[in-house]
N, C-alpha and C positions, 0 to 999 in steps of 0.2 A: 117224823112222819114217814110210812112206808113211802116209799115208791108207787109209782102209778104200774109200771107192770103186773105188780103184783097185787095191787088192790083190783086189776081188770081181772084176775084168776077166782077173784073171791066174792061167788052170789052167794044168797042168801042162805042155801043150803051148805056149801063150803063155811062160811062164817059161822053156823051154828053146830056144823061137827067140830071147828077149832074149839071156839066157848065150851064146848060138853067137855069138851080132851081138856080144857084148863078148869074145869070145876066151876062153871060159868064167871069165871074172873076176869069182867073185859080187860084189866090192867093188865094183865099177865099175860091176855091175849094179844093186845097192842105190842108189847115188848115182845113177844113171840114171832107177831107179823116182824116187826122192823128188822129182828135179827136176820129173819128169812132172807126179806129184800135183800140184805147186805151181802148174804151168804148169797143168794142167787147171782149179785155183780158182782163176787170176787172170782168167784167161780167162770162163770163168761168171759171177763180179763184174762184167764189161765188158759195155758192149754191140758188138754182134760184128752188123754188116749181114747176114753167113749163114753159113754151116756153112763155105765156103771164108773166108772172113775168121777165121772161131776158130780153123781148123786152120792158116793161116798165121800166126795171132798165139801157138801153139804152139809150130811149129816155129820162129819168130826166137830165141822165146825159151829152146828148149832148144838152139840151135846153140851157148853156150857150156857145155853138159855132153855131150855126145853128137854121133859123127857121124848124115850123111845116111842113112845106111842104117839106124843104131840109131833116128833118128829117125821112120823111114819105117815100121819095125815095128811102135814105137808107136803111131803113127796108126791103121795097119792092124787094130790091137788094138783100140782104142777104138770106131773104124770099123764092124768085126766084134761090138762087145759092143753098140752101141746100134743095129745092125741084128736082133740076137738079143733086145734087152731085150724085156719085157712091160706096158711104159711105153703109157698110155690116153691117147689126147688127147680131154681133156675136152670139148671143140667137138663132136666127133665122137661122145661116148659122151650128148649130149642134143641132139642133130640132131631139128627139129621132121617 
């Protein structure tokens, strides 16, 4: 089973671009999500020089579950949720 981070990234409209990019195969979609999850905690364990380095160290490692394009949605998705999240950068929230 994914993860709960990643299942909070994915409404209803996110779920139904993955399904179209897998040919509506929930099976296929489900092992899609879980690789994700996985690829997003190894990724967060690492250190990662910048957001272009974690999303390439992503997609290397989801190119053996998923094509370029199921992989592109993902990102997109992830992309889309931590430009939407309501995540504080503490730096910023005690600026003198």
């Amino acid at each position: 089973m994914f993860n709960i981070f990643f299942g909070k990234l994915l409404n209803l409209g996110n779920e139904t671009r993955l399904l179209e990019a897998c040919d509506w195969d929930e099976e296929k979609a489900e092992t899609i999500k879980e690789a994700f999850s996985k690829s997003i905690q190894t990724v967060f364990n690492e250190k990662c020089k910048d957001k272009s380095d974690a999303i390439n160290k992503i997609k290397l490692e989801m190119s053996a579950y998923a094509s370029s394009s199921q992989i592109d949605i993902l990102i997109e998705i992830l992309e889309e949720s931590i430009e939407n999240s309501s995540c504080v950068n503490i730096e910023d929230e005690y600026e003198n």
